[in-house]
N, C-alpha and C positions, 0 to 999 in steps of 0.2 A: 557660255559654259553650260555645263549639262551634265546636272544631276540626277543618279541614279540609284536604286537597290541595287542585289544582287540578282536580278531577277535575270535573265538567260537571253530573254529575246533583246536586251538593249543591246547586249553585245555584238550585233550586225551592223550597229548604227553606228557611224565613222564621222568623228567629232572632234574637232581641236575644242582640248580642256573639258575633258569628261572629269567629275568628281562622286568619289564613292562615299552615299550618303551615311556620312559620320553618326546621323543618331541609329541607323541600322545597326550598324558594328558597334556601340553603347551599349544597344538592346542586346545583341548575340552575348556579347560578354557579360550581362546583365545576367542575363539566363543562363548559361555558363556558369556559372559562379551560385547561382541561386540551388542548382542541380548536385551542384560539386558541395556545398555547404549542407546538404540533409543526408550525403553518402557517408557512410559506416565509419568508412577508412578513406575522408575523401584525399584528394591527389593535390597535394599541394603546389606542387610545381604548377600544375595548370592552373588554379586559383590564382596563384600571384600573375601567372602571364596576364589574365582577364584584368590582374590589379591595375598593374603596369601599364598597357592597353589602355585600358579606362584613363587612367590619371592624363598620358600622352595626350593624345586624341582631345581630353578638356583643354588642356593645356591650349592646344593648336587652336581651338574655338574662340577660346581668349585674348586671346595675341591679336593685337591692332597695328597696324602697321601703314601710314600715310601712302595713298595711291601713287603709283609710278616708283616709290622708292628704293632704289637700290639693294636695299638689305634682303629683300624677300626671298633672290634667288640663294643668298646663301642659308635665310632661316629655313627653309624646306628642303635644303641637302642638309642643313643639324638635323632637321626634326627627322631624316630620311634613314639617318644615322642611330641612332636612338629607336626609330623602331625597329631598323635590325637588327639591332642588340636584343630590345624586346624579343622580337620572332627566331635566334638564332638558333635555340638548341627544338627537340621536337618535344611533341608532349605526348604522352601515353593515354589522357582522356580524348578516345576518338572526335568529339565535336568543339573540343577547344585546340586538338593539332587540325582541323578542317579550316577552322579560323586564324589559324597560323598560320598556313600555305597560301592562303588568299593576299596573306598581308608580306611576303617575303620577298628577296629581289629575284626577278624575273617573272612575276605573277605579277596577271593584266592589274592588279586594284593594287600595286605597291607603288604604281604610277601616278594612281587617282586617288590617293589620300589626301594630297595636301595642295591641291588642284586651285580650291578656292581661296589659296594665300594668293599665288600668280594673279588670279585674274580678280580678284577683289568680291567675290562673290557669298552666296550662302553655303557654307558647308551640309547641311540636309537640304532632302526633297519635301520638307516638310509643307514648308508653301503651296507647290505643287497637288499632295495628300489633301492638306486643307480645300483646296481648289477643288477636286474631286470628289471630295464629301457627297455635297446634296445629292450627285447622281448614285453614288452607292446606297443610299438612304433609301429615295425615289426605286432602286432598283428593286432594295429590301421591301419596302412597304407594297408596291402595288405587280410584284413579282415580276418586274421589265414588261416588256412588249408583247405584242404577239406577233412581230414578225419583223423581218430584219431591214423594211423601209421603216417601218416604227420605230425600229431603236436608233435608226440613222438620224431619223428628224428630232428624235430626241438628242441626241448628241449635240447636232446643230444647231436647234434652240439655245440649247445649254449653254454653247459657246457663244451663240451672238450678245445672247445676256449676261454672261460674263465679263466676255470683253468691252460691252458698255459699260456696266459697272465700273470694271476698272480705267475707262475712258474718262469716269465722271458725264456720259452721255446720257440720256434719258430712253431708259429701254423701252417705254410704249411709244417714242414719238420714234425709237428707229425702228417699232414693228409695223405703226403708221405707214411710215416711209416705205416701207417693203413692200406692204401691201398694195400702196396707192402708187410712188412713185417709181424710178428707175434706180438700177445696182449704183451708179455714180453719186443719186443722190443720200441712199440709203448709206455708203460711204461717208458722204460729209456729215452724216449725224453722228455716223459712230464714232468719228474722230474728228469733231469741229471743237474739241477741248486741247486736241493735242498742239504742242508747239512744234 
């Protein structure tokens, strides 16, 4: 499965069980609603869609449902149901009908909302985000590289240390390994935890 924003370039990437990161659309509606709550006269039809939206979407994060079980294909045609009641009519505040048409039938993410019921996965990218941190940090603090083999071996460090990490592997004995021995052996460090 494979979590994403709405960010433009994933959309080339061809992926059975793409899922459209649930706390994004949280946040849009979030803000939505935050915008719509300090307007003069604000638009209440859009406020409650954001309502609505919002409650659904918790709802769907909540729901447990035992792997492999039957029920699921029919709870994400309910929930599929329900949201397009939610999204049916349009809305007059420009950025909460933008969030509407994303979410309607025939729009790529009215496919990828409820993604991670099928396949038993994380509804956000947030894992991912977390994962990404130190190097947005690193990038902040010492303004990135000065050149694009520098930013490459930085990525790659990043990643060998990471995925040690999450190996449970010891990342100075597979930088060791790197240094001294050969790709097969530096291999069995990095995954001499895995089963």
């Amino acid at each position: 499965m494979f979590v994403t924003d709405a960010y433009a370039a994933y959309n080339s990437i061809e992926v059975r069980g793409r899922q459209s990161c649930l706390a994004h659309l949280l946040r849009t509606a979030r803000e939505i609603r935050q915008v719509l709550a300090e307007m003069k006269m604000p638009d209440t039809r859009s406020a409650r869609f954001c309502i609505r939206l919002t409650r659904l979407l918790k709802l769907a994060c909540a729901i447990a449902i035992p792997a492999g079980h039957q029920a699921r294909e029919k709870l994400i045609a309910r929930l599929h149901r329900i949201l397009n009641r939610v999204c049916a009519n349009p809305l007059t505040y420009q950025k909460a009908e933008t969030l509407r048409k994303r979410l309607i039938p025939g729009a790529r993410e009215h496919a990828e909302v409820f993604t991670f019921i099928r396949f038993d996965g994380p509804p956000t990218n947030n894992h991912a985000e977390r994962a990404l941190r130190p190097l947005v940090i690193f990038r902040k603090v010492c303004m990135g590289t000065r050149s694009e083999q520098g930013s490459g071996n930085t990525v790659i460090f990043n990643s060998l240390t990471e995925t040690a990490k999450l190996q449970k592997s010891s990342v100075l004995d597979l930088f060791q390994v790197m240094l001294t021995g050969t790709a097969a052996q530096a291999q069995n460090v990095l995954f001499r935890n895995s089963s």
